[in-house]
N, CA and C atoms of all chains as a GROMACS GRO file, in nm:
protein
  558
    1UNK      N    1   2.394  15.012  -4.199
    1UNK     CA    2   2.432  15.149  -4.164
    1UNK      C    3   2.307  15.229  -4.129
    2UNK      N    4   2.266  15.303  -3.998
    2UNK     CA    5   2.200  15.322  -3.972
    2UNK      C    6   2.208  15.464  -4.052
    3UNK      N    7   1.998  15.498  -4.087
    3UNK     CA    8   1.966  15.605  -4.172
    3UNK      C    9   1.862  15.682  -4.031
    4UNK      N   10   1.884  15.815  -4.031
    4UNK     CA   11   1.755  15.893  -3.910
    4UNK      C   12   1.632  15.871  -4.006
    5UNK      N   13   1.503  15.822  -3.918
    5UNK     CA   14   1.348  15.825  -4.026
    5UNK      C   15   1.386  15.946  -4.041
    6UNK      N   16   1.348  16.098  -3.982
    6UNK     CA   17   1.381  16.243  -4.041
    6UNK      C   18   1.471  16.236  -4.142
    7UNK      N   19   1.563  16.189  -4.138
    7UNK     CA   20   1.612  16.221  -4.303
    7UNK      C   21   1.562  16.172  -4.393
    8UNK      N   22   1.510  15.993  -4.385
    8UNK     CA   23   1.421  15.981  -4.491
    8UNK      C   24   1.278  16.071  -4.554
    9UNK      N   25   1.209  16.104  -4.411
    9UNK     CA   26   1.116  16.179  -4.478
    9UNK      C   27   1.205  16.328  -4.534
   10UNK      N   28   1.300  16.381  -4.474
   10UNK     CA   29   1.347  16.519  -4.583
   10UNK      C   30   1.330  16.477  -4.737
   11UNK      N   31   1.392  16.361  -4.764
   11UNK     CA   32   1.464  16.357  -4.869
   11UNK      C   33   1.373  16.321  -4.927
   12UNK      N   34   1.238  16.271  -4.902
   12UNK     CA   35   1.108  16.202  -5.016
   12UNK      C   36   1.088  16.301  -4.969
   13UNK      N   37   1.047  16.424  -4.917
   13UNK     CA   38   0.922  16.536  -4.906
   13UNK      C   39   1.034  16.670  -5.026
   14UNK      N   40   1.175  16.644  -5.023
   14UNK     CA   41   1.240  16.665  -5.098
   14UNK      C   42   1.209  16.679  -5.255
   15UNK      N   43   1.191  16.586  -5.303
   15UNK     CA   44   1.159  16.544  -5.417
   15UNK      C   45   0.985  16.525  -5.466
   16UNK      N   46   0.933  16.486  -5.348
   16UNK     CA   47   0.753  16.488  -5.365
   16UNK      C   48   0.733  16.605  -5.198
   17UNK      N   49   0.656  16.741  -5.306
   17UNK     CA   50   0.692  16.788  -5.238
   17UNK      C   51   0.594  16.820  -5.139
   18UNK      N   52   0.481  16.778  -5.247
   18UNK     CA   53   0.315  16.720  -5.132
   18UNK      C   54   0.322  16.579  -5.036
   19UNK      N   55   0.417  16.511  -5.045
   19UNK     CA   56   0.373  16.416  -5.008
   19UNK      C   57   0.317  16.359  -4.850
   20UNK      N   58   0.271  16.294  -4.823
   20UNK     CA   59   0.252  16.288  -4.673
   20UNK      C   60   0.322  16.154  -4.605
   21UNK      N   61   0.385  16.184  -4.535
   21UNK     CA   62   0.492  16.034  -4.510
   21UNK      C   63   0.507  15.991  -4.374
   22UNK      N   64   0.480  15.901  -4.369
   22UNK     CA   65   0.459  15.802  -4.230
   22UNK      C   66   0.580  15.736  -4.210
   23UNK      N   67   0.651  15.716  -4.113
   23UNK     CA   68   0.775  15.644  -4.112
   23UNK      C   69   0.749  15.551  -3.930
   24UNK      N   70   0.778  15.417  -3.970
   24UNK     CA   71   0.834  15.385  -3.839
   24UNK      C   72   0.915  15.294  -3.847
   25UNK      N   73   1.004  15.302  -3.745
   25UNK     CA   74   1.149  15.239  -3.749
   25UNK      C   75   1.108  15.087  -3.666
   26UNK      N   76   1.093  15.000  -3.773
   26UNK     CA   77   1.060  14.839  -3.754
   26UNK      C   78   1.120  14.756  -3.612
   27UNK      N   79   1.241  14.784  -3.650
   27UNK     CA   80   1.304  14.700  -3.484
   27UNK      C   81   1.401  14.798  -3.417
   28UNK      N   82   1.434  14.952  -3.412
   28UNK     CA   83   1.415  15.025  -3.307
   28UNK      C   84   1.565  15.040  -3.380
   29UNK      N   85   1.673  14.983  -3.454
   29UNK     CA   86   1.733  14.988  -3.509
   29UNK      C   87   1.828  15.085  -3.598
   30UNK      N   88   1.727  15.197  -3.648
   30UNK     CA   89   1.744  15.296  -3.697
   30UNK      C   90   1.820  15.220  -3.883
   31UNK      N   91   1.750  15.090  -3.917
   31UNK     CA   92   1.799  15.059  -4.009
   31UNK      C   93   1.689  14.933  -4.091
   32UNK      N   94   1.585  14.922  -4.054
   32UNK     CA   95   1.482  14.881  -4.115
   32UNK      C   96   1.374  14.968  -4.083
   33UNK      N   97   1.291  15.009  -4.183
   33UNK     CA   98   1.177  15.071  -4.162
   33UNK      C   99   1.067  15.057  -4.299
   34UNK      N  100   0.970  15.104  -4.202
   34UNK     CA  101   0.835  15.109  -4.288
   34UNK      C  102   0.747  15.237  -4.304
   35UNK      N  103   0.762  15.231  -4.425
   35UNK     CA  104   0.690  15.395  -4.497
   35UNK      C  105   0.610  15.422  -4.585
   36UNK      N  106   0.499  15.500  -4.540
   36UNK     CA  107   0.361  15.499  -4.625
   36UNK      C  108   0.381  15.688  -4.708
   37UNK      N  109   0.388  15.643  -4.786
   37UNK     CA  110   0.394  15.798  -4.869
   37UNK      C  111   0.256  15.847  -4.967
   38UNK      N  112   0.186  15.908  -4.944
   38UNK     CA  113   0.037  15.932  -5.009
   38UNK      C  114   0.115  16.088  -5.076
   39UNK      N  115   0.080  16.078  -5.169
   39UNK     CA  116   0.080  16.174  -5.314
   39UNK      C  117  -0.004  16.168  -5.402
   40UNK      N  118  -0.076  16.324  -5.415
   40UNK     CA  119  -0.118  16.365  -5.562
   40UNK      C  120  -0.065  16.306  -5.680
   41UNK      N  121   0.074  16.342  -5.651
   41UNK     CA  122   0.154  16.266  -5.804
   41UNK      C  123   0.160  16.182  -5.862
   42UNK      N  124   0.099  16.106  -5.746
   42UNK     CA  125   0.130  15.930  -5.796
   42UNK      C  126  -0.045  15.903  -5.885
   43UNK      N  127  -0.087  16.004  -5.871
   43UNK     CA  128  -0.214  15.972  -5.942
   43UNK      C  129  -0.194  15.882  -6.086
   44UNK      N  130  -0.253  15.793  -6.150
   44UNK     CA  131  -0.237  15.736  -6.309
   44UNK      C  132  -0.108  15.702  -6.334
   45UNK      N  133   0.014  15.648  -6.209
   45UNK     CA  134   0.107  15.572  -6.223
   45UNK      C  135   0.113  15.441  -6.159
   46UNK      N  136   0.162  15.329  -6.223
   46UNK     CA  137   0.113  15.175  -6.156
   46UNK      C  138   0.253  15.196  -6.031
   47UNK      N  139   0.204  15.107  -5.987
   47UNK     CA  140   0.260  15.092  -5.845
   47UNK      C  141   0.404  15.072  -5.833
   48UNK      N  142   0.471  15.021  -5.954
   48UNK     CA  143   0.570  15.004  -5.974
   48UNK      C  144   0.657  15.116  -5.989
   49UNK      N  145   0.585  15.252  -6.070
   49UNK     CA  146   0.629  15.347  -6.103
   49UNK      C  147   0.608  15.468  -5.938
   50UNK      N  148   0.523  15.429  -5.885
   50UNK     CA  149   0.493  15.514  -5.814
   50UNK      C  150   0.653  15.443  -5.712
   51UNK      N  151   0.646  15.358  -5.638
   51UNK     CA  152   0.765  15.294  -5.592
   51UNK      C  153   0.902  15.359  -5.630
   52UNK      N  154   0.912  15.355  -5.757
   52UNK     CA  155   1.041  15.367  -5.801
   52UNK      C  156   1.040  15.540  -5.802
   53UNK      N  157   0.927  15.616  -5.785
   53UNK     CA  158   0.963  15.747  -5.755
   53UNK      C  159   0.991  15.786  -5.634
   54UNK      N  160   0.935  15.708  -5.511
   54UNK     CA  161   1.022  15.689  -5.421
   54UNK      C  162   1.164  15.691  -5.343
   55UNK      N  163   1.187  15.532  -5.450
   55UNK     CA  164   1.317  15.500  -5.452
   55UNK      C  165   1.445  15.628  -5.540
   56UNK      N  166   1.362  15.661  -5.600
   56UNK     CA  167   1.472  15.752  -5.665
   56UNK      C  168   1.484  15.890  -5.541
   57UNK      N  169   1.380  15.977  -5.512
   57UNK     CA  170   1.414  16.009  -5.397
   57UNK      C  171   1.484  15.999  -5.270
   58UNK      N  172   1.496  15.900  -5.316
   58UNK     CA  173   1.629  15.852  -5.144
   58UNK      C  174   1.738  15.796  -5.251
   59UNK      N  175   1.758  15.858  -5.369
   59UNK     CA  176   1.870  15.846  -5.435
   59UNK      C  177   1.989  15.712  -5.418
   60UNK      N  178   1.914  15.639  -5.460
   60UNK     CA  179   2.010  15.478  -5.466
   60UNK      C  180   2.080  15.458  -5.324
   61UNK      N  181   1.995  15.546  -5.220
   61UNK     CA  182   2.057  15.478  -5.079
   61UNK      C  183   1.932  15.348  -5.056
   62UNK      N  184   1.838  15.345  -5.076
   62UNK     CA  185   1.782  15.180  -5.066
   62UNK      C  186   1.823  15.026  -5.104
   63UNK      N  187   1.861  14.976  -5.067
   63UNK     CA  188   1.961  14.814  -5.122
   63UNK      C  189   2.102  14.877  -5.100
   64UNK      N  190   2.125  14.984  -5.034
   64UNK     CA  191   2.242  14.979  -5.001
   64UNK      C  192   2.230  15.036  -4.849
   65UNK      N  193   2.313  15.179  -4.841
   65UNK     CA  194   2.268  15.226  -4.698
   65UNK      C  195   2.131  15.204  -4.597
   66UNK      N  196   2.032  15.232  -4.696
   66UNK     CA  197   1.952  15.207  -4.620
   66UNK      C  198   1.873  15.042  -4.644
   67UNK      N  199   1.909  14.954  -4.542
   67UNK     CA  200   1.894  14.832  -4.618
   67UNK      C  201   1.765  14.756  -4.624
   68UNK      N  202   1.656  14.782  -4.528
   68UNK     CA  203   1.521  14.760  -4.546
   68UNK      C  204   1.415  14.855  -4.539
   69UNK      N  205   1.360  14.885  -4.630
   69UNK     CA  206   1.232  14.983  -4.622
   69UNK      C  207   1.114  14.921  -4.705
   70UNK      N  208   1.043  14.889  -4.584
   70UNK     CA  209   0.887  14.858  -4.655
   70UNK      C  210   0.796  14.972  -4.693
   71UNK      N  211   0.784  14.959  -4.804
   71UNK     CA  212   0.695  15.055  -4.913
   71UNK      C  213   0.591  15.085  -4.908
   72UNK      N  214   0.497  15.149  -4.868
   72UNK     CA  215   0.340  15.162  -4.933
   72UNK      C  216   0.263  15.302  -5.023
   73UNK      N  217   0.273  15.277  -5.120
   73UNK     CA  218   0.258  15.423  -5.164
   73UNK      C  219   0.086  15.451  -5.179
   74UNK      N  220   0.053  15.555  -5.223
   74UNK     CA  221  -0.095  15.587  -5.221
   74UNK      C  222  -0.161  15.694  -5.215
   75UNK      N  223  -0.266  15.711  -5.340
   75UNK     CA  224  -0.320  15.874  -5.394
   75UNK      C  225  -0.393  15.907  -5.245
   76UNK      N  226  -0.413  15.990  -5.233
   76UNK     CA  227  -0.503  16.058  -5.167
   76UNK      C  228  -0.652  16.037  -5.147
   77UNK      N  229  -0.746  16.028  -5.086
   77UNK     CA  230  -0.857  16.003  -5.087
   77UNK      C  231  -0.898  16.147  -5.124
   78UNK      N  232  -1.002  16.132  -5.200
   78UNK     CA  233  -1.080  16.263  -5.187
   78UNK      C  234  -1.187  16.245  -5.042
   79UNK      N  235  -1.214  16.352  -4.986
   79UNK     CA  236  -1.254  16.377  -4.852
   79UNK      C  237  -1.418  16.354  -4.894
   80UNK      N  238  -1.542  16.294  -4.820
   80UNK     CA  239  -1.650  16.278  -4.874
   80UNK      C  240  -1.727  16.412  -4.690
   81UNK      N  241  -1.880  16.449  -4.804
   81UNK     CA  242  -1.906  16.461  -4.720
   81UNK      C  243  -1.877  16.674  -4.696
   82UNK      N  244  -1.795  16.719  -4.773
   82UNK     CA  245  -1.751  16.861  -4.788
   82UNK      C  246  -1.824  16.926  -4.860
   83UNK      N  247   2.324  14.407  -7.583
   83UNK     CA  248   2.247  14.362  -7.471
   83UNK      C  249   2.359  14.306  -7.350
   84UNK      N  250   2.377  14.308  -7.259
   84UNK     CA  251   2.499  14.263  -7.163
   84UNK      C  252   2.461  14.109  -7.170
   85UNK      N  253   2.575  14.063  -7.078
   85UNK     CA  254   2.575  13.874  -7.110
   85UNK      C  255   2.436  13.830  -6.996
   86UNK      N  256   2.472  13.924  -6.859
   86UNK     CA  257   2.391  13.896  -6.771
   86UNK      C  258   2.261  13.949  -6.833
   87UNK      N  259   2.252  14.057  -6.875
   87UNK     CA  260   2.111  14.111  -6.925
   87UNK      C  261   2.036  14.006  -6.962
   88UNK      N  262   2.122  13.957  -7.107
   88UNK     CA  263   2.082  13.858  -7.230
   88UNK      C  264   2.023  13.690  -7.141
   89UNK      N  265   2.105  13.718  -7.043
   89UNK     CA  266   2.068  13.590  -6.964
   89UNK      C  267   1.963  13.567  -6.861
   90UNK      N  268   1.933  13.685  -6.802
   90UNK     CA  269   1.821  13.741  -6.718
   90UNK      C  270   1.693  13.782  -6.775
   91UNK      N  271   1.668  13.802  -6.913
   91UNK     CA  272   1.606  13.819  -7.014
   91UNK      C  273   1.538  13.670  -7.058
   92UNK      N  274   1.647  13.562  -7.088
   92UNK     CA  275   1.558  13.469  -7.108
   92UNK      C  276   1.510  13.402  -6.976
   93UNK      N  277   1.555  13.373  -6.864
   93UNK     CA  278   1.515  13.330  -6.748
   93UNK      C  279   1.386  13.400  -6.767
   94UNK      N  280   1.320  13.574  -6.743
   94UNK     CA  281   1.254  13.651  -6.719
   94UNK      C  282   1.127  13.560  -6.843
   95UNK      N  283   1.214  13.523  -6.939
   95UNK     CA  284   1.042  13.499  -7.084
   95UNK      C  285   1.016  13.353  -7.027
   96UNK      N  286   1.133  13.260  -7.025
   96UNK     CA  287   1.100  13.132  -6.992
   96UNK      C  288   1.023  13.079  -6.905
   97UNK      N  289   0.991  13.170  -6.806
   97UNK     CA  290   0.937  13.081  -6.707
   97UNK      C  291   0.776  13.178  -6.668
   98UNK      N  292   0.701  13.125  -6.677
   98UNK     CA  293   0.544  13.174  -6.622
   98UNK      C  294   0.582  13.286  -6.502
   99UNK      N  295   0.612  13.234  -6.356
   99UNK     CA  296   0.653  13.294  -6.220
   99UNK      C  297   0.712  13.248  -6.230
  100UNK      N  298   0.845  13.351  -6.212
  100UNK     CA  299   1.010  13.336  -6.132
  100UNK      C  300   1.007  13.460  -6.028
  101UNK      N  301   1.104  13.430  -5.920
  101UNK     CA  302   1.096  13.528  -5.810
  101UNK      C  303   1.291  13.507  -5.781
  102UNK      N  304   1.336  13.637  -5.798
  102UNK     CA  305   1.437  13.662  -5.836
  102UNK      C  306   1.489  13.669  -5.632
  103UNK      N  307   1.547  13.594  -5.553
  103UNK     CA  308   1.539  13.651  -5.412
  103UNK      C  309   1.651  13.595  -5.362
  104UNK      N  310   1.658  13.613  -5.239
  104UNK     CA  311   1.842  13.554  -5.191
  104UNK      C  312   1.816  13.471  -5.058
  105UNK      N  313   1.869  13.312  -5.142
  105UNK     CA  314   1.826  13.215  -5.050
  105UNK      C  315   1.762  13.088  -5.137
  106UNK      N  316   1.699  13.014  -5.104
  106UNK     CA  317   1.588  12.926  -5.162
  106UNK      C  318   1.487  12.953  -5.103
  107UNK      N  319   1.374  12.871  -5.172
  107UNK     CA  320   1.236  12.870  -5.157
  107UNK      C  321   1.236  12.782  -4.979
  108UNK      N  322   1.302  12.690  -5.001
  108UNK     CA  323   1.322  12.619  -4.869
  108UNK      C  324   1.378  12.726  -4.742
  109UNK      N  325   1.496  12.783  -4.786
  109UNK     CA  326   1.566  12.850  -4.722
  109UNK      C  327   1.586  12.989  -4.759
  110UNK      N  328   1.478  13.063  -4.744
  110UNK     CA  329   1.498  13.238  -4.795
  110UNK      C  330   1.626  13.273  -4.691
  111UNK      N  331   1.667  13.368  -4.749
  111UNK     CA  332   1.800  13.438  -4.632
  111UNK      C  333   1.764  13.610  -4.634
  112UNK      N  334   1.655  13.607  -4.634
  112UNK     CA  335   1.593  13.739  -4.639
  112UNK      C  336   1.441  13.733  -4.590
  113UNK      N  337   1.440  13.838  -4.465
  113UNK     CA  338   1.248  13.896  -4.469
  113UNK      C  339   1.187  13.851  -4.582
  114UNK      N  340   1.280  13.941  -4.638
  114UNK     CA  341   1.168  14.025  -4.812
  114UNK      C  342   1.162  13.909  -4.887
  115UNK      N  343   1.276  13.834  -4.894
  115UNK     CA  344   1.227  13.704  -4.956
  115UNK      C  345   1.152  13.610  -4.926
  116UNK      N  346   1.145  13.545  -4.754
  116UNK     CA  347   1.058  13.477  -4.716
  116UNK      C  348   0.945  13.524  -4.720
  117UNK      N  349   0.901  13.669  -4.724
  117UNK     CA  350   0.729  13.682  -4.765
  117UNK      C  351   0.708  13.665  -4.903
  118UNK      N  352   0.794  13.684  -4.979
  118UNK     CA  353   0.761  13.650  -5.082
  118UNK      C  354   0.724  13.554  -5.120
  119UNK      N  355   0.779  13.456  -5.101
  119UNK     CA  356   0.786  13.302  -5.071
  119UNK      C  357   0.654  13.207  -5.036
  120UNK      N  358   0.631  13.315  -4.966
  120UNK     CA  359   0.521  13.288  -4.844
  120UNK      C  360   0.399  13.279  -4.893
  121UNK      N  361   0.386  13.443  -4.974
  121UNK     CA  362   0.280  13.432  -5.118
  121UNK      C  363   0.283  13.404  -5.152
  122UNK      N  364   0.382  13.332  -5.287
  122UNK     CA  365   0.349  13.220  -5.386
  122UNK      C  366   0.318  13.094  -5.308
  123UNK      N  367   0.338  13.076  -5.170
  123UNK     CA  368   0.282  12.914  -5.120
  123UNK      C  369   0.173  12.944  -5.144
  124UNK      N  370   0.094  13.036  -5.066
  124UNK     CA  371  -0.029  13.076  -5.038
  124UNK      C  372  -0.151  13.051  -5.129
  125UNK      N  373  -0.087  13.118  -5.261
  125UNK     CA  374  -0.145  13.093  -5.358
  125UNK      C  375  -0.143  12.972  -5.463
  126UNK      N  376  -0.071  12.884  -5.377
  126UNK     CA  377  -0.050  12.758  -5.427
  126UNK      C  378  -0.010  12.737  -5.588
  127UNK      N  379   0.058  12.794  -5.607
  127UNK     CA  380   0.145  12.813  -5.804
  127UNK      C  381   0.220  12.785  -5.796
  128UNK      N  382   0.279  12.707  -5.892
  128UNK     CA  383   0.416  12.681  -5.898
  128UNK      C  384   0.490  12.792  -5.985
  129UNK      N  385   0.652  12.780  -5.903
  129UNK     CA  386   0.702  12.892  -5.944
  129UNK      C  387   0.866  12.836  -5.924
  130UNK      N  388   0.926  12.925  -6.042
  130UNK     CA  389   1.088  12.890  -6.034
  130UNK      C  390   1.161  12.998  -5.931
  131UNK      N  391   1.266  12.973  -5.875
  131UNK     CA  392   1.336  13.061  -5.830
  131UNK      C  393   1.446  13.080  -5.849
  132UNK      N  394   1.548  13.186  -5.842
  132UNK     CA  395   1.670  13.212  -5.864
  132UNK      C  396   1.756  13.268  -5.744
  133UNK      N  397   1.823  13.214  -5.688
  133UNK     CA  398   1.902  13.285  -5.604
  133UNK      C  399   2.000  13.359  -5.648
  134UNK      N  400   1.948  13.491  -5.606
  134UNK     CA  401   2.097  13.599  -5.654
  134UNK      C  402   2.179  13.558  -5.557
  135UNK      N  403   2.255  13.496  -5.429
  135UNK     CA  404   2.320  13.546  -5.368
  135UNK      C  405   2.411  13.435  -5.426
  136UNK      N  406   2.407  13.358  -5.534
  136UNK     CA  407   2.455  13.260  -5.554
  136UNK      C  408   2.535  13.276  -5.722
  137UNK      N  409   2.500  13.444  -5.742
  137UNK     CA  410   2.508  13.458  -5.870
  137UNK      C  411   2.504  13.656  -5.906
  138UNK      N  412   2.642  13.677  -5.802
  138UNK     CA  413   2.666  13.808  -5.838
  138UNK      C  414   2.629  13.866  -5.958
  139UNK      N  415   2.628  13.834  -6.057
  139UNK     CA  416   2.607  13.899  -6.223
  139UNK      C  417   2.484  13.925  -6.187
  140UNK      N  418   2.421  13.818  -6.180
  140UNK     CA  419   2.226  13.878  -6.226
  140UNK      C  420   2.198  13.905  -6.058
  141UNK      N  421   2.232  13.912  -5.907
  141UNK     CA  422   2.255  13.989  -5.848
  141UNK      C  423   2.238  14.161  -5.916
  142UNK      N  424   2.321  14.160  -5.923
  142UNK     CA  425   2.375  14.336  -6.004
  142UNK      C  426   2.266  14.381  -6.115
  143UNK      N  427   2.239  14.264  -6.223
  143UNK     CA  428   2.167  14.272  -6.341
  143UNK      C  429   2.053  14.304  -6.294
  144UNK      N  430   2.010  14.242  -6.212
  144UNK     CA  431   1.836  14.219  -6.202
  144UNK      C  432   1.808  14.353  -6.141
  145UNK      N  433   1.880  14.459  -6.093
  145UNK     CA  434   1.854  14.590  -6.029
  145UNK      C  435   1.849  14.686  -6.182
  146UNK      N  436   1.907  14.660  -6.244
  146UNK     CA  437   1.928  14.735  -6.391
  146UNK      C  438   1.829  14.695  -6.490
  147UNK      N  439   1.806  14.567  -6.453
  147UNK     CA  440   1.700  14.541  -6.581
  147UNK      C  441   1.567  14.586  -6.581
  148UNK      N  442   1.502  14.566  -6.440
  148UNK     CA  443   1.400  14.634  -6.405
  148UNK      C  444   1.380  14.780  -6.370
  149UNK      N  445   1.502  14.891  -6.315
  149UNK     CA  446   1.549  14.916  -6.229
  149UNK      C  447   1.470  14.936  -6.120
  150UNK      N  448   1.527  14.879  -6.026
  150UNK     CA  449   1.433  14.813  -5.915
  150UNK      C  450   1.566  14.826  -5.844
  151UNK      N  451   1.575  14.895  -5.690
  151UNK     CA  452   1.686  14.878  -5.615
  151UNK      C  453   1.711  14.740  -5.544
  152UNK      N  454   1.607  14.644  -5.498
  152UNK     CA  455   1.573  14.560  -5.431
  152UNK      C  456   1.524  14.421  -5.490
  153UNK      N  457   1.598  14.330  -5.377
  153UNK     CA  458   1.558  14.182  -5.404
  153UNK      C  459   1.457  14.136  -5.274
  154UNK      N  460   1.371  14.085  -5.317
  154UNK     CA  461   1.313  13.986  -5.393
  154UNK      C  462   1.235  14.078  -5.513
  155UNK      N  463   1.223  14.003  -5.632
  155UNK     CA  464   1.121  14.072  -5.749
  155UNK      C  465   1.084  13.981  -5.812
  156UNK      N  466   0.957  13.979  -5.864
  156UNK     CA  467   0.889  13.860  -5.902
  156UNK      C  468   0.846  13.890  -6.077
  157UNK      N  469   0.828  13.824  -6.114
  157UNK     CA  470   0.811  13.822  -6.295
  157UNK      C  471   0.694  13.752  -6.289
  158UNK      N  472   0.580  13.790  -6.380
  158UNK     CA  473   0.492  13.686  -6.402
  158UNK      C  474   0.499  13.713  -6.547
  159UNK      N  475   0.467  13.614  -6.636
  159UNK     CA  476   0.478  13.616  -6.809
  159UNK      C  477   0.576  13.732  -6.887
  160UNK      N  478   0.694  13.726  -6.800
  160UNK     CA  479   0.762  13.815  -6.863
  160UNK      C  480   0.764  13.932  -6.822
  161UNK      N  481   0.662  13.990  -6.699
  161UNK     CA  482   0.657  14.135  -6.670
  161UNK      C  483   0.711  14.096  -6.556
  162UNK      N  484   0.794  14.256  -6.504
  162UNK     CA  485   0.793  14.260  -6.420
  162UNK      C  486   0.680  14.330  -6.299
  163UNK      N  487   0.639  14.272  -6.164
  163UNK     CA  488   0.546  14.305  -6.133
  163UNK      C  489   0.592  14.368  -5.997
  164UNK      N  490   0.682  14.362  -5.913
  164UNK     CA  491   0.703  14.409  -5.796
  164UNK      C  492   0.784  14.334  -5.709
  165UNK      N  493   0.838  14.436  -5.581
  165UNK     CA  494   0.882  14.334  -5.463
  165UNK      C  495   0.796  14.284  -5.331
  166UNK      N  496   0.829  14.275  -5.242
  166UNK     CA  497   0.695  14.184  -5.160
  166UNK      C  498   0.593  14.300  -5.109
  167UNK      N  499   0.652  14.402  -5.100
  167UNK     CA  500   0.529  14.512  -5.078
  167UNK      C  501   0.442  14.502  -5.178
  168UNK      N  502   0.448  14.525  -5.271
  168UNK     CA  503   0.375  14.503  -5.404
  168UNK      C  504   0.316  14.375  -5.400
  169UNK      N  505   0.374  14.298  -5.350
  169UNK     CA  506   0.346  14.131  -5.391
  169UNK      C  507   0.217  14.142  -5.265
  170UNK      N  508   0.253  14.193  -5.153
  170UNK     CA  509   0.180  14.177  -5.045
  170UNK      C  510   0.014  14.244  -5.062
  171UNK      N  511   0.046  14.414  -5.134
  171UNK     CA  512  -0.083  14.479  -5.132
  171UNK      C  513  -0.139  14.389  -5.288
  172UNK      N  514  -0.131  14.352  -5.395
  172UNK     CA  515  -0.160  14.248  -5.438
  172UNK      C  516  -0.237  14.133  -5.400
  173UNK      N  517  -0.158  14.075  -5.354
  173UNK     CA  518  -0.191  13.964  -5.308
  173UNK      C  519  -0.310  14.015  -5.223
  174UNK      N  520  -0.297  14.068  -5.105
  174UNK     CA  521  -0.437  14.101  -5.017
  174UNK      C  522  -0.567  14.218  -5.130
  175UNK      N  523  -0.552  14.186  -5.244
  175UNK     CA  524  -0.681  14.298  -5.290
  175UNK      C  525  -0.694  14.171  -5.426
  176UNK      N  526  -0.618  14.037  -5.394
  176UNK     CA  527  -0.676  13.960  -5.514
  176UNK      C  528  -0.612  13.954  -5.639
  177UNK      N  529  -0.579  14.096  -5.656
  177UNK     CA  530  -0.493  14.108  -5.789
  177UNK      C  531  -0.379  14.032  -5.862
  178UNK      N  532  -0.302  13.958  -5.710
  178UNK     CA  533  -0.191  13.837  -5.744
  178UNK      C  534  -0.218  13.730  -5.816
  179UNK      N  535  -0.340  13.673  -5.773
  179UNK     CA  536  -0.444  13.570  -5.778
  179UNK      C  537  -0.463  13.562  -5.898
  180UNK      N  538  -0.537  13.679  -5.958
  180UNK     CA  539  -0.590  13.685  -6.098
  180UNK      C  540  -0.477  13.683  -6.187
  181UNK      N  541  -0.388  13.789  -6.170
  181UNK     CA  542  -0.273  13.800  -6.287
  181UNK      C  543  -0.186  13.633  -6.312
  182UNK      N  544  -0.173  13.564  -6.172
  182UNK     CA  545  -0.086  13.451  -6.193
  182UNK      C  546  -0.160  13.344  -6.261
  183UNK      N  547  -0.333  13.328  -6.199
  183UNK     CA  548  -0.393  13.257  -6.199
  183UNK      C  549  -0.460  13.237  -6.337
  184UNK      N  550  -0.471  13.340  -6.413
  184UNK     CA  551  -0.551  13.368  -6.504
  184UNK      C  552  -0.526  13.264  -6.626
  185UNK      N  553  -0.425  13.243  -6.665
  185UNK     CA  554  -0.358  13.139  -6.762
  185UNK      C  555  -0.302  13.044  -6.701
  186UNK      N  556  -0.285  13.032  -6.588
  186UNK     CA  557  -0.153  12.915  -6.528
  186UNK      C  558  -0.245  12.756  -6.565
   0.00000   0.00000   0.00000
């Protein structure tokens, strides 16, 4: 069942409300995609947890409606050099 | 404890690496599973597998036990550690290597 990337990013910028989110739609499909989400929040949570804050953001539509989304989550760099 | 829980529980202690995915190791029936797959060749370990698609209960279970929306998910000594994204940034920074490798 096809999901719009724009709604995915609403619904994670929804819930993380810094976050910065990259979306591209894998095979043009509008039903596999790949998404890089960088957050403050995720600071001092393992990857698993950071993931699953994600996943809870798109509220149990992942393994169902939305049926492939590749994950990458990730703090922020601090900027060098300022 | 549920029957599937109780049963997904010991699979999860029993075995060093298990990778919970839909298909076989021969025959993934999934992306997410064939990379997964792909990494444990890579890293040359032996590892058990379970096909959920062959086993609605722990299908269903294995999203609750971890809660984890998604299959493939991999266990090493009882933890759970991730699905192939995880398995993937892992695996490319070494970290797979060490955690599987360390006792095997």
């Amino acid at each position: 069942m096809p999901m719009a990337a724009s709604e995915i990013e609403r619904l994670i910028k929804a819930s993380i409300p810094d976050a910065d989110v990259t979306i591209r739609d894998l095979a043009g499909d509008e039903d596999h995609y790949a998404a890089r989400v960088v957050s403050a929040s995720f600071e001092g949570m393992t990857r698993i947890k950071q993931h699953q804050t994600v996943y809870a953001a798109l509220g149990g539509r992942v393994g169902g409606e939305l049926h492939a989304l590749q994950l990458e989550t990730a703090v922020p760099q601090p900027e060098n050099g300022q | 404890m549920s029957d599937s829980k109780s049963r997904i529980d010991e699979i999860v202690k029993s075995n060093d690496v298990v990778l919970f995915m839909k298909g076989t190791a021969l025959f993934p029936q999934c992306g997410f599973s064939s990379r997964a797959i792909a990494i444990l060749d890579h890293l040359g370990v032996s590892y058990e597998t379970v096909d959920v698609l062959q086993d609605p209960e722990v299908r269903t279970g294995i999203k609750e036990y971890s809660d984890w929306p998604t299959i493939p998910q991999l266990y090493v000594k009882g933890e759970f550690v991730g699905g192939s994204d995880i398995m993937m940034e892992m695996f490319e920074s070494g970290e797979l290597k060490q955690l599987i490798g360390a006792e095997a």
